[in-house]
C-alpha positions as CSV (number, residue, x, y, z in Angstrom):
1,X,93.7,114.3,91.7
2,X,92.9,115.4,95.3
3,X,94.6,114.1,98.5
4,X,92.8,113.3,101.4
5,X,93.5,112.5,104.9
6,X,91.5,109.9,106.5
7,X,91.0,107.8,109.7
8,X,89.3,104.3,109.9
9,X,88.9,101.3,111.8
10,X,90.1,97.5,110.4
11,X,86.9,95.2,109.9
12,X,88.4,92.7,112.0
13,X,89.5,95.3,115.0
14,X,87.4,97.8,115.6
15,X,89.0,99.4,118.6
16,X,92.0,99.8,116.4
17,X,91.8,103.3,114.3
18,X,94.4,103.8,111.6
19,X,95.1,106.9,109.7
20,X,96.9,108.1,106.5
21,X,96.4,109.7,102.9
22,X,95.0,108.6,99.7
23,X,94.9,110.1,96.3
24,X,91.2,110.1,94.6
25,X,89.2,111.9,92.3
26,X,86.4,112.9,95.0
27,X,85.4,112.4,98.6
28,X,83.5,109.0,97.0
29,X,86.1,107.5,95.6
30,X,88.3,107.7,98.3
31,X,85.9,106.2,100.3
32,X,85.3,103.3,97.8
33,X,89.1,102.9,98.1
34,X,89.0,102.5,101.2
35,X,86.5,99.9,101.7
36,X,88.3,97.2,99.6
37,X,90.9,97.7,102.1
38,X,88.6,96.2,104.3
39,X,88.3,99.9,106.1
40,X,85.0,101.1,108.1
41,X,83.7,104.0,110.0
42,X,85.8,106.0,106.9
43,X,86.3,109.8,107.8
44,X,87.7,111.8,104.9
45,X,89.1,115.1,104.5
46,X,90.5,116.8,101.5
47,X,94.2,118.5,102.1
48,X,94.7,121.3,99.9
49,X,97.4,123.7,99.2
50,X,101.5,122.7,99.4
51,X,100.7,120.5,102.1
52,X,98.3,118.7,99.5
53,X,101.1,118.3,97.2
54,X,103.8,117.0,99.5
55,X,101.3,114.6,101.1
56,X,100.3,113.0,97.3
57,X,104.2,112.0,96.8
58,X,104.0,109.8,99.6
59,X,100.4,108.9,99.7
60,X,99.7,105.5,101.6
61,X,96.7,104.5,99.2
62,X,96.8,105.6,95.8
């Protein structure tokens, strides 16, 4: 499993941007997780490495 880092806005406030990690397979499914969290305008980027690691333990969407 891959962590990502990602930034979104909430469906219902758009000026609001919120950011965090998630845990997914690929690019796609952390996207799809996203969404059902009623996410948009989803930008993803995979965290590799130690950081990678550490950031999975406390991952905000799994």
């Amino acid at each position: 499993m891959a962590v990502f880092e990602y930034r979104a806005s909430i469906r219902k406030r758009e000026e609001y941007v919120e950011s965090g990690t998630v845990v997914a397979r690929d690019e796609a499914e952390a996207k799809k997780k996203l969404e059902q969290l009623e996410f948009i305008d989803i930008r993803v980027k995979r965290i590799g490495g130690i950081s990678g690691i550490f950031k999975s333990m406390t991952a905000d969407v799994r």
